[in-house]
KOLMAR-252409 format. One record per residue (C-alpha): residue number from 1; chain; residue in one letter; x, y, z. Coordinates in pm, whole numbers, plus 32768, in hexadecimal, padded with zeros to 4 digits. Example, Ala and Ser with C-alpha at 12.3 -4.5 7.8 and 13.67 -1.06 7.14 Angstrom:
<rs>
R seq mol type   px   py   pz
R   1   A    a 84CE 7E3E 830C
R   2   A    s 8557 7F96 82CA
</rs>
This chain:
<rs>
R seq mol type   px   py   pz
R   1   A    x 2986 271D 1D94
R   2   A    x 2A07 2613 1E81
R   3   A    x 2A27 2713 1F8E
R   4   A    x 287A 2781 1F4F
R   5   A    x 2848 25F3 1F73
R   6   A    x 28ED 25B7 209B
R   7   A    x 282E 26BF 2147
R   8   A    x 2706 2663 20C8
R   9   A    x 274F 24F3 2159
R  10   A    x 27B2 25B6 2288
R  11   A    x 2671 2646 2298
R  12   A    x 2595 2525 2256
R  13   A    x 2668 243F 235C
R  14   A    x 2639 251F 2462
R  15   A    x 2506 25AF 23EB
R  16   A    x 244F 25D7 259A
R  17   A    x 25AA 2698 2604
R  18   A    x 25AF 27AF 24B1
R  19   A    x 2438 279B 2497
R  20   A    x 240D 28B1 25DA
R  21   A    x 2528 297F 254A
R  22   A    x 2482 299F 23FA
R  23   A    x 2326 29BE 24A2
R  24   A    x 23A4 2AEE 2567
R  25   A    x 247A 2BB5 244C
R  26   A    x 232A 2B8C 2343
R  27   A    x 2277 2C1D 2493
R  28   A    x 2341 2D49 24BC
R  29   A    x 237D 2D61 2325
R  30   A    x 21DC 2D68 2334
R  31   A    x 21AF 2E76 2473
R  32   A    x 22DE 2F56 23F7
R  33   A    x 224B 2F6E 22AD
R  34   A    x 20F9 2FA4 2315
R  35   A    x 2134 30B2 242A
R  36   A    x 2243 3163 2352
R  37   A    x 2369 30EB 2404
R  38   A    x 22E0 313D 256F
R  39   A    x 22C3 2FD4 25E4
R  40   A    x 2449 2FCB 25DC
R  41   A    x 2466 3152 2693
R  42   A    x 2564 312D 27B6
R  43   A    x 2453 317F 2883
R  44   A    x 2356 3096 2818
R  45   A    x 2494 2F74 2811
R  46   A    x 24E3 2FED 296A
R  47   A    x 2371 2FB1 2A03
R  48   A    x 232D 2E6C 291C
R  49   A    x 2483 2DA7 29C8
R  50   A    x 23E8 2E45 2B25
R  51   A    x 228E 2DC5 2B13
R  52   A    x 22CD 2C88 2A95
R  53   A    x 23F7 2C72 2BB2
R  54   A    x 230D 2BE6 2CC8
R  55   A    x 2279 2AF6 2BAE
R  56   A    x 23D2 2A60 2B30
R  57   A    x 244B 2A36 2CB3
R  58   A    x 2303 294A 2CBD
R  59   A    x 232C 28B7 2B7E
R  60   A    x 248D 281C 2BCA
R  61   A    x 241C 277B 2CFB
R  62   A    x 22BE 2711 2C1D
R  63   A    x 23B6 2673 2B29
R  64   A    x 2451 258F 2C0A
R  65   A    x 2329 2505 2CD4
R  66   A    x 2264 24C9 2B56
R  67   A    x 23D0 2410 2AF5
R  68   A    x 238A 230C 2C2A
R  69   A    x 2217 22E4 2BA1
R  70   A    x 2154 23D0 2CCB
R  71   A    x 209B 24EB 2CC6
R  72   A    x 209F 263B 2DAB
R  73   A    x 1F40 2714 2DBE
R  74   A    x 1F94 27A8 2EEB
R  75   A    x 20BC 2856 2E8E
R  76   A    x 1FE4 29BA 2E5B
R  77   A    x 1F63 29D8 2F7B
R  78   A    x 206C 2934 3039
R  79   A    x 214B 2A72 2FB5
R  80   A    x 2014 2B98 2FF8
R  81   A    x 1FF2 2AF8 3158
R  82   A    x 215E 2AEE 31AC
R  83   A    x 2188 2C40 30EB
R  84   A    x 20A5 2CC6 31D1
R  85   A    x 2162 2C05 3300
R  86   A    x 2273 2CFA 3260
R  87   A    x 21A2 2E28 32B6
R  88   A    x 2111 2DEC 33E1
R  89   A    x 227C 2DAB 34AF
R  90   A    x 2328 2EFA 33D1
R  91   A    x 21FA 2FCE 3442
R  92   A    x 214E 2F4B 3584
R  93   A    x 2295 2EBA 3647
R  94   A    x 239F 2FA5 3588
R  95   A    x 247E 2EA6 354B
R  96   A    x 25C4 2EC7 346D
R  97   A    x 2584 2E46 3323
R  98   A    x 26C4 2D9C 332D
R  99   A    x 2634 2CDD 3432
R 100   A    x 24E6 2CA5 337B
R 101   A    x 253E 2C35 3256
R 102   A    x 25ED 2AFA 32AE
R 103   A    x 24B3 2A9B 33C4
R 104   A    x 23CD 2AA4 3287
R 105   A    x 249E 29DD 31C7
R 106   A    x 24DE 28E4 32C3
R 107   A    x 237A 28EC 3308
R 108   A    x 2327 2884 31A9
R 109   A    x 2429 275B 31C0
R 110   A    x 234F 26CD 32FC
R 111   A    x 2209 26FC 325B
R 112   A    x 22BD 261D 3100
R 113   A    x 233C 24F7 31CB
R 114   A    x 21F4 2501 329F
R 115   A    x 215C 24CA 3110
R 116   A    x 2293 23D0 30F9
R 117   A    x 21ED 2307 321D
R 118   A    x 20B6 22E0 319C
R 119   A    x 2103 22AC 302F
R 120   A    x 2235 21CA 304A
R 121   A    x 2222 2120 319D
R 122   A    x 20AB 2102 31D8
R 123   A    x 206B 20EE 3042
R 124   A    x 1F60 21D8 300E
R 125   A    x 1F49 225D 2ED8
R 126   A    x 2009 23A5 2EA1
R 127   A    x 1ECA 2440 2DEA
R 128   A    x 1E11 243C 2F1C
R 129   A    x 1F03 2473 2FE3
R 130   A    x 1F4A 25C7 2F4B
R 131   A    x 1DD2 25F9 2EE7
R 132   A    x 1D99 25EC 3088
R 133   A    x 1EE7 26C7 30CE
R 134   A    x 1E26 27D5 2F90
R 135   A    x 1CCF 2804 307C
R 136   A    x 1D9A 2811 31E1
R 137   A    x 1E67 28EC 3174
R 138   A    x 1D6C 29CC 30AF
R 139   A    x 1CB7 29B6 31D6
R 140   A    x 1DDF 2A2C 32D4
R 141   A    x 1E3B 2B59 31E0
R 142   A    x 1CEF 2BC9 31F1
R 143   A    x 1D38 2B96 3389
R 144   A    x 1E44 2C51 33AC
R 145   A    x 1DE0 2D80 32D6
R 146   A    x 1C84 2D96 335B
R 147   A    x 1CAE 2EB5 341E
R 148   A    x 1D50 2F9A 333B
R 149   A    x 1D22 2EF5 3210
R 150   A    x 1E56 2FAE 3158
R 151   A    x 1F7D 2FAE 3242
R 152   A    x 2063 30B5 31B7
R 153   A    x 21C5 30A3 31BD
R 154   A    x 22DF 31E0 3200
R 155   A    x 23F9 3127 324C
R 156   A    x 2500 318E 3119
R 157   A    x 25F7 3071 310D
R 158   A    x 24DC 2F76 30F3
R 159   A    x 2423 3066 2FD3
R 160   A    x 254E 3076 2F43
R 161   A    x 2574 2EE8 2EB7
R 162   A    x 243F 2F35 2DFF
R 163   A    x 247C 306D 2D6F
R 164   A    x 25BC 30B7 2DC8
R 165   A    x 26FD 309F 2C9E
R 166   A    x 287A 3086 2CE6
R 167   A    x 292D 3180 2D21
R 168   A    x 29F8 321B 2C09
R 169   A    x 2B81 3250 2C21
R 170   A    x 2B6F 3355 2B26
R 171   A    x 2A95 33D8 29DC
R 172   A    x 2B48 337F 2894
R 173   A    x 2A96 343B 2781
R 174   A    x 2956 3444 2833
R 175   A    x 2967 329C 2881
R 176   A    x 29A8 3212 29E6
R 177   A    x 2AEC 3182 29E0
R 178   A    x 2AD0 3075 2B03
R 179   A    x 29A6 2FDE 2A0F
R 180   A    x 2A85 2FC9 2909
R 181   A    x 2BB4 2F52 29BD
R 182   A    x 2AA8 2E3E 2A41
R 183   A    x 2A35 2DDA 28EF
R 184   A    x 2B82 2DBF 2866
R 185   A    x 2C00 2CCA 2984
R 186   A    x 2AAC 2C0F 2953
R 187   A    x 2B40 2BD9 27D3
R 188   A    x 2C53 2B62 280B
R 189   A    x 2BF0 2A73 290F
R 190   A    x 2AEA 29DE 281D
R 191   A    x 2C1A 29BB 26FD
R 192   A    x 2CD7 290A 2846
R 193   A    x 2BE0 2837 287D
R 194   A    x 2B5B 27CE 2739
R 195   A    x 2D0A 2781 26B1
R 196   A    x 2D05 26A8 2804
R 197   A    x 2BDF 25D3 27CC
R 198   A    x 2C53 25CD 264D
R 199   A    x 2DAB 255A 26A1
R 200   A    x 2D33 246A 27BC
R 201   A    x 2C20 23B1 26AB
R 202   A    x 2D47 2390 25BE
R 203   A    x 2E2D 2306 26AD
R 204   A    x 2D3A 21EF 26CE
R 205   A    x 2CD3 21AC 2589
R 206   A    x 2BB1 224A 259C
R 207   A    x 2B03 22CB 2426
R 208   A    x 2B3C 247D 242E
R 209   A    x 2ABB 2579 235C
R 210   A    x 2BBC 25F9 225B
R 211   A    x 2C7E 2717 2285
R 212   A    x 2BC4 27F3 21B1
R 213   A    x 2A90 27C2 2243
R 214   A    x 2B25 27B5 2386
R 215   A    x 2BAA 290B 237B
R 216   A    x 2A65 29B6 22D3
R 217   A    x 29D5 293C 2434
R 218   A    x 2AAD 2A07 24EA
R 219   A    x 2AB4 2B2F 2405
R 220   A    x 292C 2B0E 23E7
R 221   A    x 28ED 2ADF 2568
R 222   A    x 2A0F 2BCB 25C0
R 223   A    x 2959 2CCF 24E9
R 224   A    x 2824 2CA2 25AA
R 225   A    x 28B0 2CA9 26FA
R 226   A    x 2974 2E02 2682
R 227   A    x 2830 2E8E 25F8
R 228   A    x 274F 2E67 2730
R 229   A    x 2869 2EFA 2811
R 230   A    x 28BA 302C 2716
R 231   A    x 2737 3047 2727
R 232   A    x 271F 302E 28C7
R 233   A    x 284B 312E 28DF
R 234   A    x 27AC 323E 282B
R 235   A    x 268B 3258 2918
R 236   A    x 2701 320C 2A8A
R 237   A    x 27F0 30B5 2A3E
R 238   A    x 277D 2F79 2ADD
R 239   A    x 2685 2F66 2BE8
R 240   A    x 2696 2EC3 2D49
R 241   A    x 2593 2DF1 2CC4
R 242   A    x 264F 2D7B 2BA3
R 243   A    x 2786 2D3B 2C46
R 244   A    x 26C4 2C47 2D44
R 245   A    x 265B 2B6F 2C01
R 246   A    x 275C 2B59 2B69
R 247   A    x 27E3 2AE8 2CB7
R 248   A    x 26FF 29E4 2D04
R 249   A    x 2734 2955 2B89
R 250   A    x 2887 2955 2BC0
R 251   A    x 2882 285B 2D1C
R 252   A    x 274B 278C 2C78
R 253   A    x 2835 2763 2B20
R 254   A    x 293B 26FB 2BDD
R 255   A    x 289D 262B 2CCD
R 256   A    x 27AD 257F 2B9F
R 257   A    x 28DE 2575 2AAC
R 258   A    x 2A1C 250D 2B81
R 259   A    x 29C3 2499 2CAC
R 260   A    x 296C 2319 2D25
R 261   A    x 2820 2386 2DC9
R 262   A    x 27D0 2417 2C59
R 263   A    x 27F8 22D6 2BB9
R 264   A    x 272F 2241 2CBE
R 265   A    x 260F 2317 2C89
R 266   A    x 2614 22E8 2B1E
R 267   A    x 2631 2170 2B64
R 268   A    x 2519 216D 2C1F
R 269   A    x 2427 2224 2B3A
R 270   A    x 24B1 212B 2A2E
R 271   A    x 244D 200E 2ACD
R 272   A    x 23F1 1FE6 2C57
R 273   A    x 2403 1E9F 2C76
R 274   A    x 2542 1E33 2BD3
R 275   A    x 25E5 1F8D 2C84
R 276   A    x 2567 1ED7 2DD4
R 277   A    x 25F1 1D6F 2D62
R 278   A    x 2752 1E1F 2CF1
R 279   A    x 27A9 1EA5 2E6C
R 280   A    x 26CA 1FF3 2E42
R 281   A    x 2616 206F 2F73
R 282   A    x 24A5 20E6 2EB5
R 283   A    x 2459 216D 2FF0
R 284   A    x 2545 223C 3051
R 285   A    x 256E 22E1 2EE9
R 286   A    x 23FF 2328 2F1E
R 287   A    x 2447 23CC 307A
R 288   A    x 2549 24C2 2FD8
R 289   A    x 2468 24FF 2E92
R 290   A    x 2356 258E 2F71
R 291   A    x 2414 2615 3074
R 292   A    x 24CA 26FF 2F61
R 293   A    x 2363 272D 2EB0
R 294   A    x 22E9 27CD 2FF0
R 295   A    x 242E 286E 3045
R 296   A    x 241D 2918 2EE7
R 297   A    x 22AF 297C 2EFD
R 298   A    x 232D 2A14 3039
R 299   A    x 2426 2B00 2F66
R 300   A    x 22E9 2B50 2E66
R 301   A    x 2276 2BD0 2F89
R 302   A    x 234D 2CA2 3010
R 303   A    x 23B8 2D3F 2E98
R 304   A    x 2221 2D3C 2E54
R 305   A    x 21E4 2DE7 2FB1
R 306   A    x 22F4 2EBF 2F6A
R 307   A    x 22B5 2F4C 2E15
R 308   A    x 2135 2FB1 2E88
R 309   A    x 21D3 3062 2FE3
R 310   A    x 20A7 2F98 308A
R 311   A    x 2004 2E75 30CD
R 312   A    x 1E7F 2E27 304B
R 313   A    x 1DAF 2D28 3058
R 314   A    x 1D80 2CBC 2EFB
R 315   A    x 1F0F 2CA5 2F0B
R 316   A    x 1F65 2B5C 2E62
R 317   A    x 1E2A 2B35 2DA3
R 318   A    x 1E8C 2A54 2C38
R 319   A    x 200E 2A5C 2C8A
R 320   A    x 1FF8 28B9 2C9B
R 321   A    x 1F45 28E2 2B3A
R 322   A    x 2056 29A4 2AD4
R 323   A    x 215D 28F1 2B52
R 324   A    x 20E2 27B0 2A91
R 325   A    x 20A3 2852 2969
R 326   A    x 2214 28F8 295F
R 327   A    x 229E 277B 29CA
R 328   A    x 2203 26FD 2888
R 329   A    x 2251 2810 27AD
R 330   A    x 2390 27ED 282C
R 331   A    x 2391 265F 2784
R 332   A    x 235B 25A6 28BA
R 333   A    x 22C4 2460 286E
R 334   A    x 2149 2411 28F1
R 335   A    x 21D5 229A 2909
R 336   A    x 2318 22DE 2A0F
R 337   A    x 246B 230E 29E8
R 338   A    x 2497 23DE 2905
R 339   A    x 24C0 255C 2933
R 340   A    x 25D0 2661 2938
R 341   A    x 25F5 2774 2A66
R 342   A    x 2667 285F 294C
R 343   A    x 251E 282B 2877
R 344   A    x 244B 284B 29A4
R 345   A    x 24BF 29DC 298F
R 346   A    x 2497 29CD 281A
R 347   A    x 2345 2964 2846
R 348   A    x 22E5 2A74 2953
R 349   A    x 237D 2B70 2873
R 350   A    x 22C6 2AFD 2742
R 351   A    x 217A 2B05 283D
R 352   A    x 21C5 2C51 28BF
R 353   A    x 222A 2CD9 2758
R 354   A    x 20A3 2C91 26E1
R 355   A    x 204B 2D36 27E9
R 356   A    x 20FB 2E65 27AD
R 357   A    x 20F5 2E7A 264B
R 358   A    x 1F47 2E53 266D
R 359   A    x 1F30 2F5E 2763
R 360   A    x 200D 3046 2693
R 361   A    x 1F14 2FC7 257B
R 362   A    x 1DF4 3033 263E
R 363   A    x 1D53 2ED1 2656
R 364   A    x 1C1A 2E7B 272F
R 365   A    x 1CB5 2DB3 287B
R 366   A    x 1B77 2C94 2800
R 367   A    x 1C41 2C5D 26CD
R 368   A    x 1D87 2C7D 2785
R 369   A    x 1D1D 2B19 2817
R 370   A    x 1CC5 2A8B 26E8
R 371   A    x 1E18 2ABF 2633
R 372   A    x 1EC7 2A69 2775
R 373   A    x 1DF6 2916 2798
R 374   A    x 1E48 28C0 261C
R 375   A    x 1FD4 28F1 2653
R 376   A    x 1F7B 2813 274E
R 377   A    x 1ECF 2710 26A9
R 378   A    x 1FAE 273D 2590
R 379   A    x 2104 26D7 2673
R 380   A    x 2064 259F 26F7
R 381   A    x 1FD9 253F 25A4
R 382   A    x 2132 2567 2525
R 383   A    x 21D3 24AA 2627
R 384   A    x 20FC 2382 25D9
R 385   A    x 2109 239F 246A
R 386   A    x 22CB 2396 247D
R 387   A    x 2296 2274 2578
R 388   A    x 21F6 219B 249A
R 389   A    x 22F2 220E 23AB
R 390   A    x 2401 2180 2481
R 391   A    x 2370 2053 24B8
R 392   A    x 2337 1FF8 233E
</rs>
């Protein structure tokens, strides 16, 4: 009984952290009972993590620049334009996409700290800012693709990180081994990790859960983790795609989570003028949010580019929408700093699981954007509602 009241407490205490997770397992509970258990098919698992992966790449970057109290529109087109960049240099100057790939996403850096310039040393306002960089760079995809107006794509190693998977050592019973080997290492990591930041709190006094609770966490999130990979590695294991995610959470977490330029970003989305008064440079935490906004739409790009083998001109169109709306699924906080790199995925997953689950259902694309909007609404609303909370 003490043990069900504890997590209960749990629960309510840290109600914008568990709130996603439960939103997303009554999701799939919903889909998987209404489709007969094909919403959770490796296949359809397989192409749910690999649409939303250009999506969640945004959405991390999204989180941090809401977290220091700015906005990004232009991050959609930003990524079709450069996307099509992408295209243009593979196919028209036959350049290595070794060599590419790093140009575009050093491009993307430029174009954030030229938004850095205006927004933190000049002080206009980031919305406009962004709104400005959204019709210029509609305007130059629309440019560059005029001529063709699909630029198609043959080059193998780039199609490849959008549809591409690992390759597999062996087949064990019909399941790609080098998936599973993956997904056991990525267990045992997250047991690492969560013992270490449990033995570090207690070292300093800091309040912990118990250790019953504490270990139905890892068994429960363990379980999940196990699930998805058994899932992936009865289909084709884990995609390029997928791999690049998780890699990008796994540098953000870090960076947001142990790192004194994390703390400074949260610090600064807490509270920008006693940040500035305690030693903080605002300014050049805004340089580096933008730059790795831009850098990251850059890599939406290049995965988006690359899972369509071509470059359009509608390329791009509602990714910022997207983006935001994963952020605050995710539990980022409308007010700044608050907002996990971790939920940001959560949230595009969540986003890209309606989405899935609808068009399994067979729902009209009009009412698609109706539910979509009221997830939406229903994050923010939420976030204000457990503010208030807090503060009484």
């Amino acid at each position: 009984m003490d043990l069900l009241k504890e997590g209960k407490n749990l629960v309510k205490l840290n109600i914008r952290e568990y709130g996603m997770y439960i939103a997303l397992f009554v999701i799939i509970l919903i889909f998987t009972i209404l489709t007969d258990g094909l919403f959770i098919s490796s296949r359809n698992i397989s192409n749910l993590l690999d649409s939303a992966g250009y999506i969640a790449v945004l959405a991390v970057g999204m989180t941090l620049v809401i977290v220091i109290r700015h906005i990004d529109l232009s991050v959609g087109f930003l990524a079709g334009f450069l996307g099509a960049i992408t295209a243009i240099l593979l196919t028209q100057y036959e350049l290595s996409v070794w060599l590419v790939i790093p140009i575009i996403l050093i491009l993307g850096i430029l174009i954030g700290l030229v938004y850095g310039l205006l927004i933190a040393k000049i002080g206009v306002p980031s919305f406009v800012v962004t709104l400005a960089g959204m019709l210029i760079f509609r305007g130059a995809l629309l440019q560059v693709t005029e001529k063709t107006g699909t630029i198609i794509i043959k080059d193998e190693q780039f199609n490849a990180i959008g549809n591409g998977f690992i390759p597999s050592i062996m087949e064990l019973n019909g399941l790609h081994l080098l998936t599973l080997l993956i997904g056991l290492v990525g267990i045992l990591l997250f047991i690492y990790n969560e013992i270490t930041i449990r033995r570090n709190k207690m070292n300093y006094g800091f309040e912990v859960m118990s250790g019953s609770i504490f270990s139905i966490k890892l068994i429960f999130i363990s379980a999940i983790i196990a699930y998805i990979t058994w899932i992936l590695a009865g289909y084709n294991g884990f995609s390029w795609t997928v791999i690049i995610v998780v890699a990008v959470v796994v540098i953000y977490h870090f960076l947001t989570t142990k790192t004194v330029l994390g703390r400074h970003i949260y610090a600064v989305g807490s509270n920008p003028e006693a940040a500035h008064l305690s030693g903080i440079s605002v300014k050049k935490i805004t340089f580096i949010v933008f730059g790795s906004m831009a850098m990251l739409a850059a890599l939406s790009g290049i995965l988006f580019t690359s899972r369509l083998q071509s470059a359009t001109t509608t390329a791009g169109t509602l990714f910022e929408l997207d983006a935001i709306a994963a952020a605050y699924v995710g539990g980022v906080s409308a007010a700044g700093g608050v907002g996990k790199v971790t939920g940001a995925i959560i949230g595009a997953i969540v986003m890209a699981s309606l989405s899935s689950g609808m068009n399994l259902l067979g729902i009209g694309i009009s009412y698609q954007y109706i539910i979509r909007g009221t997830v939406l609404a229903v994050a923010v609303i939420f976030d204000v509602m457990t503010r208030k909370e807090q503060r009484a």
